[in-house]
C-alpha positions as CSV (number, residue, x, y, z in Angstrom):
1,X,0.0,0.0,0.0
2,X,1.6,3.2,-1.2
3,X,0.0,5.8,1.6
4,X,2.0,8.9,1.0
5,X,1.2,8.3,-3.0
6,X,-2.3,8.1,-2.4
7,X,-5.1,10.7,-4.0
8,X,-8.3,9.2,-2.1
9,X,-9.6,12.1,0.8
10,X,-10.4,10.9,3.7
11,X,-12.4,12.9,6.7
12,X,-11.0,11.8,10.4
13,X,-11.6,12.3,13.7
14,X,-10.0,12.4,17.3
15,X,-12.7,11.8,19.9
16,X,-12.3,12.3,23.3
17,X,-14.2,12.7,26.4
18,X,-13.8,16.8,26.4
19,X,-13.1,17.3,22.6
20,X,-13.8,16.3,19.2
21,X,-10.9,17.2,16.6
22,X,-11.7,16.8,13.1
23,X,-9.5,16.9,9.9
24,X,-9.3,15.6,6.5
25,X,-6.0,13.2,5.3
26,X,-4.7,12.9,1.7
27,X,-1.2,10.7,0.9
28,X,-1.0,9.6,4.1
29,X,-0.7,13.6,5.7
30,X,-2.9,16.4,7.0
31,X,-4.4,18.6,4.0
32,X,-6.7,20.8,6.8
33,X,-6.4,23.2,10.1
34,X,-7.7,20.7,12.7
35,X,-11.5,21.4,13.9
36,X,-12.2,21.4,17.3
37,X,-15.4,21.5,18.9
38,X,-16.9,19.8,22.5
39,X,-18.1,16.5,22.5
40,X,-20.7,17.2,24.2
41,X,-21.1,14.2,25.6
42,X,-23.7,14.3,28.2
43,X,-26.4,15.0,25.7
44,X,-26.8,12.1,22.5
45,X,-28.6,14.8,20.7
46,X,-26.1,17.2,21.0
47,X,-22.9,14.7,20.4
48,X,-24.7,13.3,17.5
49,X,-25.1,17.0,16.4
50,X,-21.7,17.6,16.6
51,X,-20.3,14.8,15.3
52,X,-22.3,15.8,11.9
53,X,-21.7,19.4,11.8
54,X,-17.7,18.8,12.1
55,X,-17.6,16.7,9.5
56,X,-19.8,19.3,7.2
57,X,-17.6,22.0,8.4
58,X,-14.3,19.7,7.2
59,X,-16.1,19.0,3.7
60,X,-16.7,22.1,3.0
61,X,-12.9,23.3,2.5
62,X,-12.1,20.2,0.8
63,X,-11.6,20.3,-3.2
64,X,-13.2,17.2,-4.0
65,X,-15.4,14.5,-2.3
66,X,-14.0,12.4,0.5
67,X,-13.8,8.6,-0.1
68,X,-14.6,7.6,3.0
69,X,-14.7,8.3,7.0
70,X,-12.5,6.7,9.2
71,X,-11.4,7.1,13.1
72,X,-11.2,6.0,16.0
73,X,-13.9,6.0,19.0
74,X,-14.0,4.6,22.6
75,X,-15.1,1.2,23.4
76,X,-16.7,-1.1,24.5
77,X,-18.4,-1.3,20.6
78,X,-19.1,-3.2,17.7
79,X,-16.3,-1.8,15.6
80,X,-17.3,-3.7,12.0
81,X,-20.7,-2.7,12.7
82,X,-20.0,0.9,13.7
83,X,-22.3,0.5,17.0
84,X,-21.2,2.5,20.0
85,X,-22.0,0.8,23.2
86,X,-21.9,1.8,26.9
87,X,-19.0,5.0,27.3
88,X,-17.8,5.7,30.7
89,X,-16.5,8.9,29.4
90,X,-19.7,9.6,26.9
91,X,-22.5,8.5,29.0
92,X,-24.7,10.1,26.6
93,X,-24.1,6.7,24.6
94,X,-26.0,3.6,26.1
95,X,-28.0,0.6,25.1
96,X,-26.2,1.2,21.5
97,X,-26.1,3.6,18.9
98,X,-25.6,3.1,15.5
99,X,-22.9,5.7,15.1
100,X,-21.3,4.4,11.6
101,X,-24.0,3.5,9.8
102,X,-25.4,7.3,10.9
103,X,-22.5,8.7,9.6
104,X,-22.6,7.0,6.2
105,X,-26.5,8.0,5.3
106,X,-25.6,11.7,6.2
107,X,-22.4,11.6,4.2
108,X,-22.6,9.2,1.7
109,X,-19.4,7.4,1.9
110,X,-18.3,4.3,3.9
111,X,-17.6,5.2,7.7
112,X,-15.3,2.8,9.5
113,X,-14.7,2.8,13.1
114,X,-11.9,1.0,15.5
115,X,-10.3,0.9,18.6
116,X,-7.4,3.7,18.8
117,X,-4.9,0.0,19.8
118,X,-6.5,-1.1,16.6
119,X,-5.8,1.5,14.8
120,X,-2.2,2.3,16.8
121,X,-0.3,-1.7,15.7
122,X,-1.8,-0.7,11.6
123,X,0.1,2.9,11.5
124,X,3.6,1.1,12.5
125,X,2.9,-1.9,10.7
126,X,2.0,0.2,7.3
127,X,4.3,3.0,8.3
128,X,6.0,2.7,11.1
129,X,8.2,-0.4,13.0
130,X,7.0,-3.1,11.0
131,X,8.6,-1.4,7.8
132,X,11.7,0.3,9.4
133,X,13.0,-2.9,10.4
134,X,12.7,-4.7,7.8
135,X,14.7,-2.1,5.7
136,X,16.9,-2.5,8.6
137,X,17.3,-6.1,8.1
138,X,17.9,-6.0,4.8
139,X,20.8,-3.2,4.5
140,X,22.2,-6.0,7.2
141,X,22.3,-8.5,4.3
142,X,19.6,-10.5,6.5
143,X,17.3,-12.4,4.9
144,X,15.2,-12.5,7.9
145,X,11.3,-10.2,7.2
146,X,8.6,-10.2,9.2
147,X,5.1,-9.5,8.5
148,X,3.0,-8.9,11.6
149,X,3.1,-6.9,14.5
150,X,1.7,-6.4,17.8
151,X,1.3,-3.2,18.9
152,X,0.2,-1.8,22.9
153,X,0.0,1.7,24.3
154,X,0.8,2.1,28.0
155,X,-1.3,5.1,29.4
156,X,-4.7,5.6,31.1
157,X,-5.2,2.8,30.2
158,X,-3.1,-1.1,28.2
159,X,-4.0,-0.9,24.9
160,X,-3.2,-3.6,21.9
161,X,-4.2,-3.7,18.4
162,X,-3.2,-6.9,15.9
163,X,-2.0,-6.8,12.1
164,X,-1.3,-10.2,10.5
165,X,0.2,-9.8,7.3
166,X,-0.8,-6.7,6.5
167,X,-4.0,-7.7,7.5
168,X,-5.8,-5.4,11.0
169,X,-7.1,-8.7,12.8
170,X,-10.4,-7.5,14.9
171,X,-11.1,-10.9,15.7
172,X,-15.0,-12.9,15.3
173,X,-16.4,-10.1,17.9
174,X,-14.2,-7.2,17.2
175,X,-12.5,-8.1,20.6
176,X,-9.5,-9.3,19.2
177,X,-5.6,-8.3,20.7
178,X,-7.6,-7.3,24.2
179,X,-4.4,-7.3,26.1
180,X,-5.5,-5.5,29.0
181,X,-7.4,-8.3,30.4
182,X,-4.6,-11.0,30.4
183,X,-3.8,-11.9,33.9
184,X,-1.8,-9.4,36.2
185,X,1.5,-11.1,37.3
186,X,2.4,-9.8,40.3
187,X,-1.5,-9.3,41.5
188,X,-3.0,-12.5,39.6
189,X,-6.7,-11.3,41.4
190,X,-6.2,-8.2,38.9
191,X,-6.1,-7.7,35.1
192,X,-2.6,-6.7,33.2
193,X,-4.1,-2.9,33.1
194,X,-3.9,-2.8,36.8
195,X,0.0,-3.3,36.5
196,X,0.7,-1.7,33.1
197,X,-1.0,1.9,33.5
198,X,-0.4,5.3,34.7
199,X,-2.3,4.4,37.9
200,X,-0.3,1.5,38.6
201,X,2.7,3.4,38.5
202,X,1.7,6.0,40.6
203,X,0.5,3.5,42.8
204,X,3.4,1.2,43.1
205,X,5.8,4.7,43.6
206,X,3.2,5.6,46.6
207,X,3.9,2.2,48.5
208,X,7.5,2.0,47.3
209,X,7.9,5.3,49.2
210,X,5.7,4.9,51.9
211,X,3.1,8.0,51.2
212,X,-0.4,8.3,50.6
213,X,-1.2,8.3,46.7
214,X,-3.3,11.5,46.9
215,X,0.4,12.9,47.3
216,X,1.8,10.8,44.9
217,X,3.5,12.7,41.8
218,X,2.6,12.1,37.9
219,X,4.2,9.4,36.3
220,X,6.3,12.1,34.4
221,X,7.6,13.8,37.7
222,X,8.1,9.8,39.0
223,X,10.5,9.2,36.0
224,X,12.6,12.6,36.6
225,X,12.8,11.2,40.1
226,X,14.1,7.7,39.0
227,X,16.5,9.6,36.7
228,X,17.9,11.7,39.6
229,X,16.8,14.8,37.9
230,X,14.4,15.5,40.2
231,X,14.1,15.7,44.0
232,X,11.9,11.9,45.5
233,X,12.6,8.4,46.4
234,X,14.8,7.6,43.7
235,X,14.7,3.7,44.5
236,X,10.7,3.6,44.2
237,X,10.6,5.5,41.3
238,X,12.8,2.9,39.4
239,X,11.1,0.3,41.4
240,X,7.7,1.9,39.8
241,X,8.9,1.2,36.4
242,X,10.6,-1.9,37.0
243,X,7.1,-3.3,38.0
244,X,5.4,-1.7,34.9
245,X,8.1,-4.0,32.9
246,X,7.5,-7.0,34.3
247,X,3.8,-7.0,33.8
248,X,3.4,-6.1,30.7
249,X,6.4,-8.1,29.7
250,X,4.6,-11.1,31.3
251,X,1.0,-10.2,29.3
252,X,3.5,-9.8,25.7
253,X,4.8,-13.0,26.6
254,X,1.6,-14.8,26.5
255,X,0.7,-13.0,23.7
256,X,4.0,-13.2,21.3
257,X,3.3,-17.5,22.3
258,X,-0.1,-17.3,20.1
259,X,1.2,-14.6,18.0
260,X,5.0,-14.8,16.7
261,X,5.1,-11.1,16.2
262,X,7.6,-7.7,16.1
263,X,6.0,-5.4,19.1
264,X,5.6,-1.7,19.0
265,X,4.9,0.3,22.2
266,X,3.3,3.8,22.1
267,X,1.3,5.4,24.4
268,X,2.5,8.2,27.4
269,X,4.5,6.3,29.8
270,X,6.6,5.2,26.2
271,X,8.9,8.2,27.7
272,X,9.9,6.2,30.1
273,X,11.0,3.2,28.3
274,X,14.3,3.8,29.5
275,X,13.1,2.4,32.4
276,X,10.6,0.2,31.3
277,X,12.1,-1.8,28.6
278,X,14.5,-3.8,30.0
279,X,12.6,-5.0,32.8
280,X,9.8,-6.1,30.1
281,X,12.3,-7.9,27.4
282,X,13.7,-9.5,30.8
283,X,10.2,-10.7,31.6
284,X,9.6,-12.2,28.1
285,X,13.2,-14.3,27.8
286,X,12.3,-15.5,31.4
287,X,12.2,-19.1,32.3
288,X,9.6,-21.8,33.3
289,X,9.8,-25.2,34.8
290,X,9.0,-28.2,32.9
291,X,7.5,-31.4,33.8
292,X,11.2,-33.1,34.5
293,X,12.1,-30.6,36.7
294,X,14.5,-28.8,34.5
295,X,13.7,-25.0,33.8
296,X,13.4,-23.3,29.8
297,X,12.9,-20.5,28.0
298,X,9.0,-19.4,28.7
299,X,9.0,-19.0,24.9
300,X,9.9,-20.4,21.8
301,X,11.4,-17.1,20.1
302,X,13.7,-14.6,22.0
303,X,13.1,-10.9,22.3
304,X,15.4,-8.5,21.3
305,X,15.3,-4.4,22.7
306,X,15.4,-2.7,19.4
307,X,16.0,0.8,21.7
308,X,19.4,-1.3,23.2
309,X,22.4,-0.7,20.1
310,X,23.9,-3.9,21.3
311,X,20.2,-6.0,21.2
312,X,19.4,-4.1,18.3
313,X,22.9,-5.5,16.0
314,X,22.4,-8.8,17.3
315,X,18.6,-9.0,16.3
316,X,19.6,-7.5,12.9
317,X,22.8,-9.9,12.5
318,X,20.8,-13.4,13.5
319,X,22.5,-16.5,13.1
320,X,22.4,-16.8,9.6
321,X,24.3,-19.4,7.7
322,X,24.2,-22.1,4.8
323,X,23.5,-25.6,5.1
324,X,23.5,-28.5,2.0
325,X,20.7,-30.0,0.9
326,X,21.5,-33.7,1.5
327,X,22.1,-35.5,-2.1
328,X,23.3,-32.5,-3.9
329,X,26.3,-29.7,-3.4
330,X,23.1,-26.8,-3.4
331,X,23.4,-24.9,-0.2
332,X,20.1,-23.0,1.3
333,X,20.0,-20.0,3.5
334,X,19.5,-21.2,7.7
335,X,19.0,-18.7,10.4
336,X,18.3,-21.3,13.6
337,X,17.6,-18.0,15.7
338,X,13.8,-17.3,15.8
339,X,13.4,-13.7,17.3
340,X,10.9,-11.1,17.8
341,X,11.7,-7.4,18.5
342,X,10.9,-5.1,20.9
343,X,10.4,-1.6,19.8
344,X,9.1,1.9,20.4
345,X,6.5,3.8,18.1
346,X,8.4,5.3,15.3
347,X,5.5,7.6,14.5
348,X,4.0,8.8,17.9
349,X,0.8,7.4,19.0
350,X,-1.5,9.7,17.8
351,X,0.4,9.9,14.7
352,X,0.3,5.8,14.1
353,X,-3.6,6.3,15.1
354,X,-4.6,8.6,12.2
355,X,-2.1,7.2,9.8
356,X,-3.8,3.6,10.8
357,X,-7.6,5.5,10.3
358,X,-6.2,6.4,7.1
359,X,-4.6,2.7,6.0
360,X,-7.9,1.3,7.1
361,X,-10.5,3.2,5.0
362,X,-8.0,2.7,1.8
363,X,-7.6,-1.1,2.6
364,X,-11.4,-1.5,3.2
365,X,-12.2,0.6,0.0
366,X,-10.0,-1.2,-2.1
367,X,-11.2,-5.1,-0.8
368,X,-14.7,-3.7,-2.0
């Protein structure tokens, strides 16, 4: 898919709790001044309103028809059907409404809704990780490629999205690549979201340091303190982090044993991968017993820290080498080393988000 050479218009949105930000996207970049307006989101009338007029207003200053509609809105939903369930943060929205097909009687063009995960893992894989390494791995003289991704944003809330060979994978009940709810490690009465958020952070600093968490800092302040940049309990500021890694690096661990995927990570506590990283590849090349006693790697590949320049070479150099096909002199290309990588959004997340909006509509358009 050739984004950036792409003539097709089409309208997006960024919807939030407070805000709705509209905008139009041609070749895979922003052709408009953002549109903001209040969601509203107290009153259905009035969202619905809203949500209508922006995307008139957008049409307007465009020079030819959009092709489509395409962005991402808050959950829980029927994405492929465009129905909006129950919001916490739009409570204007229960028992259901039929947002996408709304959208595509008023406008006239198809209207596709996802999760922003969703949406995040198909802006890498198009234009983000996914590509970047493989160009990586082939200036390396590797013949190594890989063709899906997993992709999770660490922030409010632990957010995945799935792309399998180009492919976004929603799953039989659009529900597919629901990280969050995996298991929480080190609180296995909790989901994966309770370790691998901004409130677990915060939390985990608070009881590292022995104060309430109505005085606890932001998760920003907490990383300047783990940094020594910054006056705090140093030690429970890296111990914050170093508990952030280790559940989510348990929950991609599950996940990469089903999935055999590269893994992008976005979302706001990303600035504090530093931090976060190495205790989460550590998690994933842990070790489990077996039934003989003996211990072994947790999982079949090994995962590499793509932000780490020493990881980063060896992922890139493998084990490649040549072995002979038995009966003849012909040799064939071996690399014994299977291996996922580990890496950080190479777009920004609400960069990936629209540019996987965008992807999506064009994909969809094109299938039809």
């Amino acid at each position: 898919m050739d984004l950036h050479g792409d003539p097709r218009i089409v309208l997006t949105l960024d919807a939030g709790g407070t805000n709705l930000v509209f905008g139009a996207m041609r070749g895979g970049q922003e052709i408009l001044e953002p549109l903001t307006r209040p969601s509203n989101g107290h009153d259905l009338g009035l969202c619905l309103e809203t949500l209508t007029g922006g995307f008139s207003e957008v049409k307007t200053k465009l020079f030819e028809a959009p092709a489509a509609i395409s962005f991402a809105f808050p959950g829980p939903a029927d994405y492929p059907a465009g129905i909006i369930g129950d919001l916490a943060n739009l409570p204007a929205f229960r028992g259901g409404v039929a947002l996408g097909p709304m959208l595509e009687d008023q406008f006239g063009v198809p209207a596709f809704i996802n999760n922003d995960g969703d949406l995040f893992a198909f802006g890498e894989a198009m234009a983000g990780l996914l590509p970047q390494v493989n160009r990586a791995l082939a200036e390396a003289g590797s013949p190594k490629r890989f063709r899906n991704l997993l992709g999770v944003t660490l922030g409010t809330g632990f957010g995945g999205g799935l792309v399998r060979d180009g492919r976004l994978y929603l799953g039989d009940n659009g529900a597919g690549a629901e990280i969050w709810s995996l298991r929480n490690k080190l609180e296995p009465g909790a989901t994966a979201e309770e370790g691998a958020s901004i409130r677990a952070v915060r939390r985990a600093y608070a009881e590292c340091a022995g104060i309430g968490l109505e005085n606890c800092p932001d998760p920003k302040a907490i990383h300047l303190i783990a940094l020594g940049e910054r006056e705090g309990h140093q030690a429970a500021a890296m111990e914050a982090f170093r508990r952030l890694g280790e559940v989510t690096g348990d929950a991609l661990a599950h996940a990469s044993c089903l999935l055999d995927a590269l893994v992008v990570v976005g979302g706001g506590l990303a600035g504090a991968a530093d931090l976060i990283l190495p205790a989460l590849v550590q998690e994933m090349n842990s070790s489990l017993r077996c039934g003989d006693g003996t211990f072994g790697p947790r999982m079949e590949v090994k995962a590499f820290n793509l932000e780490d320049a020493g990881e980063r070479g060896l992922f890139l150099r493998g084990q490649s080498t040549r072995v002979t096909v038995p009966g003849s002199q012909r040799q064939v290309a071996y690399d014994p080393l299977k291996r996922i990588g580990v890496g950080l959004s190479r777009l920004g997340t609400s960069r990936a988000v629209a540019l996987g909006a965008y992807a999506f509509a064009l994909a969809e358009l094109d299938r039809r």
